[in-house]
PyMOL commands that place a pseudoatom at each C-alpha (Angstrom):
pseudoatom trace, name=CA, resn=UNK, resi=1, chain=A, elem=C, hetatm=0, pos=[215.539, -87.101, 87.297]
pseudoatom trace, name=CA, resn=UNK, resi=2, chain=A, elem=C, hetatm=0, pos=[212.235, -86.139, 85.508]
pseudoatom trace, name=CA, resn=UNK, resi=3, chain=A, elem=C, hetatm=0, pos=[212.078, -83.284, 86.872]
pseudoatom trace, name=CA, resn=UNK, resi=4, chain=A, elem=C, hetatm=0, pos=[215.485, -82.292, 86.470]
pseudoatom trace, name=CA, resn=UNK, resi=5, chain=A, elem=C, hetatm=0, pos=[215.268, -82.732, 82.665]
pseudoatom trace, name=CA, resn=UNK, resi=6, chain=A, elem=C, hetatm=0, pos=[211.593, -80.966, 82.461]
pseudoatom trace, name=CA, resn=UNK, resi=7, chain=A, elem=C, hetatm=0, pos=[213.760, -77.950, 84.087]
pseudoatom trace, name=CA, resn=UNK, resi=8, chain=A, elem=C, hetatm=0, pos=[215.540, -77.718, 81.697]
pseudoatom trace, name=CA, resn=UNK, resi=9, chain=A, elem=C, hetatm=0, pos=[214.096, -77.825, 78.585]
pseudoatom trace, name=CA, resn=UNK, resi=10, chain=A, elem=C, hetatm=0, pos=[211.691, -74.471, 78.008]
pseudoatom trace, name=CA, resn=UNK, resi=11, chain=A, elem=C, hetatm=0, pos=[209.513, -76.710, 76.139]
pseudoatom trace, name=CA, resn=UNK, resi=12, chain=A, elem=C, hetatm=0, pos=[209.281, -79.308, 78.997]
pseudoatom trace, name=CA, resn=UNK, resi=13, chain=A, elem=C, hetatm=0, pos=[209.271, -82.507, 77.241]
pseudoatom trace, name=CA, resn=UNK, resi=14, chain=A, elem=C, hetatm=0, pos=[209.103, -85.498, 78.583]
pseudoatom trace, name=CA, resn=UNK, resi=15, chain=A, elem=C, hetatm=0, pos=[212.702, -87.432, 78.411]
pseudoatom trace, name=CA, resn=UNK, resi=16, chain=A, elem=C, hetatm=0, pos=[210.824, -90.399, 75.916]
pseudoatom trace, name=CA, resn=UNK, resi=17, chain=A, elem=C, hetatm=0, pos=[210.686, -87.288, 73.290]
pseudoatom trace, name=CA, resn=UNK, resi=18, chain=A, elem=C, hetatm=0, pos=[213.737, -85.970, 74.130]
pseudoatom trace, name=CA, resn=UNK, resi=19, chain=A, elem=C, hetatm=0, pos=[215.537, -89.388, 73.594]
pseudoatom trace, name=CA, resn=UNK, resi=20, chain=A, elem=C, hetatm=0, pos=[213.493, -89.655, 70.346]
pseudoatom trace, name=CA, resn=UNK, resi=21, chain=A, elem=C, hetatm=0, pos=[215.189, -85.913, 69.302]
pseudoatom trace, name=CA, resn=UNK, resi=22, chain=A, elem=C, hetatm=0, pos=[218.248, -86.667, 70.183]
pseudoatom trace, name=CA, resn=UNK, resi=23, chain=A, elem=C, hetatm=0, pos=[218.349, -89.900, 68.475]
pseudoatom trace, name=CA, resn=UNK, resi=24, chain=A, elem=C, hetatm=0, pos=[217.032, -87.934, 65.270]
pseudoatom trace, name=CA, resn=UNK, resi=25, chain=A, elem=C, hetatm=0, pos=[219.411, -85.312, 65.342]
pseudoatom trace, name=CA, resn=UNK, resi=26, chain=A, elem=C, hetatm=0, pos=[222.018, -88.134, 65.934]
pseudoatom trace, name=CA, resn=UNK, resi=27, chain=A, elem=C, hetatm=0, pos=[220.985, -89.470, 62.638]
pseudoatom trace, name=CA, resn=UNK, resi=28, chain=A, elem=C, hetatm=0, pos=[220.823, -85.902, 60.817]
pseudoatom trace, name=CA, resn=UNK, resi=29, chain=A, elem=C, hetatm=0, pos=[224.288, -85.002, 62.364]
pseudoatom trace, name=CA, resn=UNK, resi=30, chain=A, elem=C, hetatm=0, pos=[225.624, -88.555, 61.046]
pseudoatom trace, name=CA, resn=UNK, resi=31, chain=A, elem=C, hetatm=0, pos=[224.540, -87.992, 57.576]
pseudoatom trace, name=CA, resn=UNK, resi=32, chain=A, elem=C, hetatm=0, pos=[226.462, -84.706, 57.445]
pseudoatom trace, name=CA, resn=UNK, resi=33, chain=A, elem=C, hetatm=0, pos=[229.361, -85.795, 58.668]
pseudoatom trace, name=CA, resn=UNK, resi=34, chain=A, elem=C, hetatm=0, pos=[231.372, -85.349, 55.676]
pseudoatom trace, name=CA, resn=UNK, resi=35, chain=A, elem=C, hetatm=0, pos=[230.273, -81.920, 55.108]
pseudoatom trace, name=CA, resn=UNK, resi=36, chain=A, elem=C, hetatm=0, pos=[231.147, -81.270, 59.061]
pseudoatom trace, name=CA, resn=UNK, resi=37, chain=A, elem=C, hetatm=0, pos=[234.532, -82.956, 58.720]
pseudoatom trace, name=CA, resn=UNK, resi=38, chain=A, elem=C, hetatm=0, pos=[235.243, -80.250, 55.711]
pseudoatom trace, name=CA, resn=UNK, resi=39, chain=A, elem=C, hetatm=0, pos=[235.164, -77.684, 58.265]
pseudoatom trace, name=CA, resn=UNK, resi=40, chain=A, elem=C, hetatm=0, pos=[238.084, -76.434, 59.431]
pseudoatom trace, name=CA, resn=UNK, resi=41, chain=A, elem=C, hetatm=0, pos=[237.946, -75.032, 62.874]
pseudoatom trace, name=CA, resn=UNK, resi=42, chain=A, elem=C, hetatm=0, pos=[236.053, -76.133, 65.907]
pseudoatom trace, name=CA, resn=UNK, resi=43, chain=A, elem=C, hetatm=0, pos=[233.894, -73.088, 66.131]
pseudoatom trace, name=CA, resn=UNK, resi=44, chain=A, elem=C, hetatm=0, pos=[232.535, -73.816, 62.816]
pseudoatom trace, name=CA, resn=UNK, resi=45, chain=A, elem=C, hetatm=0, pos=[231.481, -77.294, 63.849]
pseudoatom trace, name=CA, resn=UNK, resi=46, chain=A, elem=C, hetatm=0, pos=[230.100, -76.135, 66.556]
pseudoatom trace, name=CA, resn=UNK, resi=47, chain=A, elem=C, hetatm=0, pos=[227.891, -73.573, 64.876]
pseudoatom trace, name=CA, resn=UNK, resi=48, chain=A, elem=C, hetatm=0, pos=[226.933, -75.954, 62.113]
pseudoatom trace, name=CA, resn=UNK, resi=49, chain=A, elem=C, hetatm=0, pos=[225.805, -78.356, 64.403]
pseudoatom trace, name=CA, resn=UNK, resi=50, chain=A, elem=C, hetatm=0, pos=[224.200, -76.123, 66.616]
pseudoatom trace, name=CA, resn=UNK, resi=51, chain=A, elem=C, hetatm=0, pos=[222.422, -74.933, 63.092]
pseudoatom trace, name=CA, resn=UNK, resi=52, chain=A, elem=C, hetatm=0, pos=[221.525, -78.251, 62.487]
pseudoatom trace, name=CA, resn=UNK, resi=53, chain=A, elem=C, hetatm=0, pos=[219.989, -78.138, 66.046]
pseudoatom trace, name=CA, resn=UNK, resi=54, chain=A, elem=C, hetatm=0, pos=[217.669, -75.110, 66.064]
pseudoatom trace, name=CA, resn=UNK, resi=55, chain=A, elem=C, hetatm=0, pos=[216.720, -76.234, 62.250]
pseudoatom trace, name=CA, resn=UNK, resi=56, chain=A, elem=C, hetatm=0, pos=[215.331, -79.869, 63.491]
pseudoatom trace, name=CA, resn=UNK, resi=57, chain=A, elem=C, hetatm=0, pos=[213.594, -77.829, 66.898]
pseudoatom trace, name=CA, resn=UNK, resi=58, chain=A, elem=C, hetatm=0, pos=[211.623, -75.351, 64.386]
pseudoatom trace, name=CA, resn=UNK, resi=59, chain=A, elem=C, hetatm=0, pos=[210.921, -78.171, 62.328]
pseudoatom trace, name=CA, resn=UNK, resi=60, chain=A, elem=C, hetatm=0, pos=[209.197, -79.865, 65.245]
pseudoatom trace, name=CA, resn=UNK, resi=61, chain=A, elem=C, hetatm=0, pos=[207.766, -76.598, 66.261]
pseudoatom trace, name=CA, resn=UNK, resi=62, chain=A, elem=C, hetatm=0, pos=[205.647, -76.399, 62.682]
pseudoatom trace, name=CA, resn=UNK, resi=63, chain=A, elem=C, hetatm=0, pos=[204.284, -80.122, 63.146]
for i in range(1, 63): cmd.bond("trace and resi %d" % i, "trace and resi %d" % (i + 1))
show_as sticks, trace
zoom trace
């Protein structure tokens, strides 16, 4: 199963990190929630979240 997820992640990290992202994102996602339940359609969830997303990944990028 290591393997699996190193394949498919570009960045190949290790699933301890990528539990530790998701849980973060989980928390950034949670404390937008209002602002995401304001939207009105399901693509623009998904693109706000997914905004959220590649906002937290160059974050981590910069560290």
């Amino acid at each position: 199963m290591k393997e699996e997820i190193k394949s498919n992640i570009s960045d190949k990290i290790y699933p301890n990190e990528l539990v530790r992202d998701l849980m973060d994102i989980n928390d950034i996602i949670q404390n937008k929630r209002s602002e995401l339940e304001q939207l009105k359609t399901r693509e623009e969830v998904v693109n706000a979240t997914s905004k959220i997303v590649r906002s937290y990944y160059d974050k981590r990028k910069n560290e």
